[in-house]
N, C-alpha and C positions, 0 to 999 in steps of 0.2 A: 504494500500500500504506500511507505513514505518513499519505496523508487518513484513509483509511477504521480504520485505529488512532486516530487520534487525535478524529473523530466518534463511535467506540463507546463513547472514555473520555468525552466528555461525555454521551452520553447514559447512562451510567452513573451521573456524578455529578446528572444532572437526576434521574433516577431515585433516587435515594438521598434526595434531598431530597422528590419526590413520597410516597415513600412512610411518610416523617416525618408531611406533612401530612395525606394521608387515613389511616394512623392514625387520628389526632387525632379527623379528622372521625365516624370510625364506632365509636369505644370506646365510646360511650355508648349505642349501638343496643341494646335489647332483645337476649338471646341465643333468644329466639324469632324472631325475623326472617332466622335463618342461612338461605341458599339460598330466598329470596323477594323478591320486586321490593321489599316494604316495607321491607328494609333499603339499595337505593340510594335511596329517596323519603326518606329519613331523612338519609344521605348529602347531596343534594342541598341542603337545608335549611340546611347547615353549608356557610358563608364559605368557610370554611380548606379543606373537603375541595375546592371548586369551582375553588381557585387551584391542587391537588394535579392533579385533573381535567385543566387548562389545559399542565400541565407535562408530565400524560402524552402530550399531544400533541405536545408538543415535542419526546418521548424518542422520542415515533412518526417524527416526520419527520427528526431526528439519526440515526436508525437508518437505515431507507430509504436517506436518503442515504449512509454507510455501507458499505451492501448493495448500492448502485451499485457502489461503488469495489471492493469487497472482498469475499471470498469469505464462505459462513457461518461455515467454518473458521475465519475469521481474526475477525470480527466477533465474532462469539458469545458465544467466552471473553473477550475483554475486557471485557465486562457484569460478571465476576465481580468487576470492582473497586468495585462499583456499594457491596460490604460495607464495604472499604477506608474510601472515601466517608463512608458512615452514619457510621462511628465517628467520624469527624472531626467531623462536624455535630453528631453528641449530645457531643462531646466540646467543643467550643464552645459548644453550648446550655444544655449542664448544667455548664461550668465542671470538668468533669471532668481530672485530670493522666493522659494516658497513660501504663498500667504494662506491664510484660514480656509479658502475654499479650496485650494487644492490641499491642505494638509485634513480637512474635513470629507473633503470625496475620497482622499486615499483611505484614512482611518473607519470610513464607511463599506466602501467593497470588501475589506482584508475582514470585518467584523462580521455582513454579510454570509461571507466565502466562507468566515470557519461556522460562525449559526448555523449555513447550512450542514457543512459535514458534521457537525456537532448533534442536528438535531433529527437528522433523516439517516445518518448511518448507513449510506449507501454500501453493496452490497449484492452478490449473486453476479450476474454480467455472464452467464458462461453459456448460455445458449446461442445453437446458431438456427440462424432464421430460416423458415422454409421458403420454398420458390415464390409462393401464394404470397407469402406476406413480403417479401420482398418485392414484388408486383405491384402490391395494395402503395406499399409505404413509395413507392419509385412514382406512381400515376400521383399521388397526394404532392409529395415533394417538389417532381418537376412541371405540375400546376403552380405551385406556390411561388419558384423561381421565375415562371414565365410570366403569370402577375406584376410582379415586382420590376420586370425588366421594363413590362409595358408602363406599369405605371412612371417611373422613370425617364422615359419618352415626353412626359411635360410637366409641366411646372418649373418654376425659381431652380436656381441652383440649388440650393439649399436642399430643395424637395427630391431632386435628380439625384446627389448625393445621398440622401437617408435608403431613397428606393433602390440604387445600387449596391449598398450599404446591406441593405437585405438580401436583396437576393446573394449576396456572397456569403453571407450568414450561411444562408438556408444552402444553399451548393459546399459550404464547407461543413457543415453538419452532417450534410451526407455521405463526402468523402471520408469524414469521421467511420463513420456507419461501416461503410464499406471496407476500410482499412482494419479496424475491431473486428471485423469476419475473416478477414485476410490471417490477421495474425490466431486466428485461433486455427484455420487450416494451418498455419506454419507448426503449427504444435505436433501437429498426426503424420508433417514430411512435407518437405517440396514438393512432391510430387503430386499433392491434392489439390494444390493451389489454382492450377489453372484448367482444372475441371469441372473450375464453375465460373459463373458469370462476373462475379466479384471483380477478379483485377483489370478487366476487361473496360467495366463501368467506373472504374475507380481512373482508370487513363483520361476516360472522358470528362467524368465529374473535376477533377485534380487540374487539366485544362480551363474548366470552364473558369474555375475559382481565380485560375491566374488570370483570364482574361477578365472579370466582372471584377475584381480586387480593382485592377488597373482604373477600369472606368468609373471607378465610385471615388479613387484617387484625384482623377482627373476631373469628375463629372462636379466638383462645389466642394466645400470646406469640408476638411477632415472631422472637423466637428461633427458634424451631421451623419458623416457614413461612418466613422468610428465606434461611433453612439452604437447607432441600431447593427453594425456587423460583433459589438462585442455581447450587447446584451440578448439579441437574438439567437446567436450561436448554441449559446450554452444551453437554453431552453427548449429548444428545436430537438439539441443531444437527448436531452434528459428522456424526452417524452420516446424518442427512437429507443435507449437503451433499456426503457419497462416496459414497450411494444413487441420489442425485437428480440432484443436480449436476454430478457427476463432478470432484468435488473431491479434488485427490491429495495423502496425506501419504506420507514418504517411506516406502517399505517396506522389507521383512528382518527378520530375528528380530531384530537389536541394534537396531533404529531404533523398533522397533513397541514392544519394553520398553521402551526409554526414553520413548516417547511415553506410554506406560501410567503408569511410575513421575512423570513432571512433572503428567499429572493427575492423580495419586492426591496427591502433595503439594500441588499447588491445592485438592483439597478437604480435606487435611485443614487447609489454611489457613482456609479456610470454615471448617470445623467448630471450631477454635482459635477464631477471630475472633467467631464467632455466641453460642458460649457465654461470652466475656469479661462482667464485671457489667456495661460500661458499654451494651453493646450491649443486654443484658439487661434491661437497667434493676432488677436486684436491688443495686446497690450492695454486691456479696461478699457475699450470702445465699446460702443455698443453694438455697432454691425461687427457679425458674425466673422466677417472678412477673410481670408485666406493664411492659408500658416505654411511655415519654413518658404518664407520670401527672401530672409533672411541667412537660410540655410543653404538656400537655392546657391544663394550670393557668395556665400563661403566656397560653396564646393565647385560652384565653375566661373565665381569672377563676374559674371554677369545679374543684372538689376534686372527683374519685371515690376514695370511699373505700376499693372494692377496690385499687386502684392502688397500689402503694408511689411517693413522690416521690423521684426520686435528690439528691441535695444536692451541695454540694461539698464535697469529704473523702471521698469515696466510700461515706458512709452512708446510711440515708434517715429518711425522717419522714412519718406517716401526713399 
């Protein structure tokens, strides 16, 4: 159990720093290129996004292994510290002094995250799923993703950004899924593995993640698609691994609210943490505005002008 805890929080924190770099890599993409291959060939082209790239493979196989040791239950939610994370890095990058709301959104997820293991005792994880429900859960899920892509399609940035946001949620919870299956064939031999549809679906899903990650990056402030890809994730997991998996949290009315109430305060920890300025990168503006403009500027020299730069003093400077 504290392997597969203590593998999720780095791939958390790999994750928090991938997701700094391609940023970076893809701010500068045309906002014509949303949901077309010409915005990862742009992607690609940028140093920084390829070393972001490199990491999410990392975060790939810290996870996996993980997923060996430990239930989705258990894995899942500890990704949400992946926000935790960010703030530290932009909070080192940009010379930023941690104030009351981000020291209040961190102290709330971590409290959150252990109420929940504390009070649901997750638990079991070791079934594998049949065809049927695999089927069921696959028609549900890539409903859910195609939703979201569409909704995405209009509104504000802001709005583009959260609906991106989701659907990468819901496509990495999957791969979640898929991977948790993977690894329990690896238990009976290699050679089971590719005798079912798992690693197959998992090449797809594992794709799509890199490309919808990209556009929720691109697509409006990380604020907004951070928010909903961290707090969605984990809850998406949960409900697959007592579907699927036959992952058990404790039950009863008193166990089942509590369980309800420690996630509802983990995401409002999320929600606290994502809107803080340093996350924001508005330096206490009020518009939501754009982050690592500033980071952009460190790592290739160059200024976007849209971009507010954050400083240190927590102001900013075009």
């Amino acid at each position: 159990m504290a392997v597969a805890y203590v593998l999720a929080a780095t791939a958390a924190f790999v994750n928090a720093l991938t997701s700094v770099l391609q940023r970076i890599g893809v701010e500068t993409a045309p906002e014509s290129s949303t949901m077309r291959l010409s915005l990862m060939a742009h992607a690609i082209k940028r140093g920084i996004w390829l070393i972001g790239f490199a990491l999410m493979l990392v975060v790939f196989g810290l996870q996996a292994t993980a997923l060996r040791f430990g239930d989705l239950s258990e894995v899942q939610p500890v990704l949400t510290t992946e926000l935790v994370f960010l703030l530290l890095i932009l909070g080192t990058w940009f010379h930023y002094r941690l104030g009351w709301q981000e020291w209040l959104g961190a102290v709330t997820i971590v409290g959150g995250l252990g109420g929940f293991f504390l009070v649901a005792a997750p638990s079991g994880g070791n079934a594998i799923p049949s065809n049927h429900e695999w089927l069921v859960a696959s028609i549900i899920l890539l409903g859910t993703i195609a939703g979201f892509i569409i909704a995405a399609r209009y509104g504000p940035r802001w709005w583009k950004a959260a609906s991106f946001g989701a659907a990468t949620a819901v496509t990495a919870a999957y791969t979640a899924a898929l991977t948790k299956a993977i690894t329990s064939y690896t238990k009976l031999g290699w050679g089971h593995v590719f005798d079912h549809f798992e690693p197959y679906m998992l090449a797809v899903t594992g794709l799509g993640t890199v490309f919808l990650i990209q556009n929720a990056l691109h697509a409006g402030p990380i604020t907004a698609s951070r928010t909903t890809m961290v707090t969605i994730n984990p809850l998406v997991s949960i409900v697959l691994g007592l579907c699927l998996f036959a992952d058990r949290l404790r039950s009863g009315p008193l166990w089942v609210s509590l369980e309800i109430v420690t996630l509802m305060v983990l995401v409002a920890g999320v929600v606290i943490l994502a809107r803080s300025p340093l996350v924001a990168g508005t330096g206490g503006q009020d518009d939501p505005g754009e982050m690592l403009g500033g980071a952009r500027q460190r790592a290739t020299g160059a200024v976007n002008p849209v971009d507010p730069l954050p400083v240190a003093g927590g102001g900013t400077a075009s």
